[in-house]
VMD Tcl script that draws the C-alpha trace (Angstrom):
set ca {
  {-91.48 -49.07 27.98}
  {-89.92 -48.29 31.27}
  {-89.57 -50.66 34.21}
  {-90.09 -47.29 36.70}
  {-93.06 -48.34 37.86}
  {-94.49 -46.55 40.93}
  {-97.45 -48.14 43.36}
  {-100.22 -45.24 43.27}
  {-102.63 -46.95 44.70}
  {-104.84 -50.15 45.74}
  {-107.25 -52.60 44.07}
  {-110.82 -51.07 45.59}
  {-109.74 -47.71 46.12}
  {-111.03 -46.31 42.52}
  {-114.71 -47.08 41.63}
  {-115.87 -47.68 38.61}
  {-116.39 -44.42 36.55}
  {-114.29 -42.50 38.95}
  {-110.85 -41.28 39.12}
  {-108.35 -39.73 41.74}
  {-105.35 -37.16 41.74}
  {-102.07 -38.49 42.65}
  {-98.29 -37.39 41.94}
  {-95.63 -39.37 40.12}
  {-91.95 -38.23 40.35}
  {-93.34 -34.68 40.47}
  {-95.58 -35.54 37.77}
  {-99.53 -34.74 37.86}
  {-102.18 -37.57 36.54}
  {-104.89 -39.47 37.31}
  {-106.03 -42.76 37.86}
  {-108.96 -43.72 37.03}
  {-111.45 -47.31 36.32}
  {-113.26 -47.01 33.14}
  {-115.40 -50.83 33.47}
  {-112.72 -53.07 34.67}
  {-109.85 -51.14 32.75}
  {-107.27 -48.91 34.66}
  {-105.69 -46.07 32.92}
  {-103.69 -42.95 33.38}
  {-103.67 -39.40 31.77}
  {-102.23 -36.40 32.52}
  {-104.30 -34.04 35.40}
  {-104.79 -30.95 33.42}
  {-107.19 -30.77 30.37}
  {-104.94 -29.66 27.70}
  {-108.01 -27.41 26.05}
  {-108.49 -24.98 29.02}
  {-106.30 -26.36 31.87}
  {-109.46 -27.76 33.59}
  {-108.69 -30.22 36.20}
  {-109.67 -34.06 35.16}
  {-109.33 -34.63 39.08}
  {-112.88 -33.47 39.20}
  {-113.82 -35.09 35.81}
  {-115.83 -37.97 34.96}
  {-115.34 -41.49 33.96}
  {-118.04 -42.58 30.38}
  {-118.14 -44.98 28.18}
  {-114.17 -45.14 27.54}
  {-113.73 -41.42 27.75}
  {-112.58 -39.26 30.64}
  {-115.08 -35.44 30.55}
  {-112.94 -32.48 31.83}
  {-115.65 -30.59 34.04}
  {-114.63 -27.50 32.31}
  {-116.27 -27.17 29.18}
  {-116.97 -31.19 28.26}
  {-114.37 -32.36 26.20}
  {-114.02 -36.06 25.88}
  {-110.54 -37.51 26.15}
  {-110.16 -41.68 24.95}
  {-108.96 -43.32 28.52}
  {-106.62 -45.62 25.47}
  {-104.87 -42.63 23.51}
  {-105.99 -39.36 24.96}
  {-107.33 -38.04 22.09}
  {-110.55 -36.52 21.36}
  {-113.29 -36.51 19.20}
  {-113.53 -32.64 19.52}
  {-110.12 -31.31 18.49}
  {-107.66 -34.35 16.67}
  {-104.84 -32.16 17.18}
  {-105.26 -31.69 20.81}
  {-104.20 -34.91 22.90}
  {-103.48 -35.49 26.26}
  {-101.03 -37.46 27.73}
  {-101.25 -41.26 28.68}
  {-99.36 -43.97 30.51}
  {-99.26 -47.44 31.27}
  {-101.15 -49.03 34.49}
  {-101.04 -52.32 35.20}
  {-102.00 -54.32 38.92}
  {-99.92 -56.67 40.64}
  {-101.27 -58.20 43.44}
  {-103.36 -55.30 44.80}
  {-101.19 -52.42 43.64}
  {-101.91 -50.33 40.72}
  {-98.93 -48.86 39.38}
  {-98.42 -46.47 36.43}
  {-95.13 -46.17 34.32}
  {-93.90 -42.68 34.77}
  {-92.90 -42.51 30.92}
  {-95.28 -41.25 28.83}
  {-97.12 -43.84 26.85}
  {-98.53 -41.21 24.31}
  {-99.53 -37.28 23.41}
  {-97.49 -34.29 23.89}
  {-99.03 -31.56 27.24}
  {-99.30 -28.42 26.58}
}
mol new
graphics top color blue
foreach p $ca { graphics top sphere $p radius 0.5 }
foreach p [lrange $ca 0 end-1] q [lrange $ca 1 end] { graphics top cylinder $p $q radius 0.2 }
display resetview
């Protein structure tokens, strides 16, 4: 794992369920708290480029508002299609900073 980590946001600023848009070295993910778990995925749904942005946050999976796939918050993959997968990294809070690694933790975007 990389030691590249970047600040994207602060403790309180993600609700539970939720998740928000940001930019990492010109990279596109979100952020989001599933429970009291942070993780990280790339933005775009790899099935039909849907934005997760505008997705939803249940029960460990992250719903593109497309068409309703379910992406695993842990290793992007989903129950739907096991050859599709999106892209994860590594979050972790110091202090009140939540920071994601910028290396890739897992999948392969499309």
């Amino acid at each position: 794992m990389s030691e590249q980590w970047r600040a994207v946001a602060r403790v309180g600023d993600i609700r539970s369920g939720d998740v928000i848009a940001v930019d990492v070295d010109g990279t596109e993910m979100i952020v989001g708290l599933d429970g009291d778990r942070y993780f990280a995925t790339q933005r775009r749904c790899v099935h039909s480029g849907g934005d997760l942005a505008d997705g939803i946050v249940s029960r460990g999976h992250v719903i593109c508002p497309q068409h309703g796939w379910r992406f695993s918050t842990l290793s992007g993959q989903t129950p739907e299609k096991s050859l599709l997968c999106l892209v994860t990294y590594a979050v972790r809070v110091v202090g009140e900073q939540i920071e994601v690694d910028p290396q890739p933790r897992t999948g392969t975007s499309s």
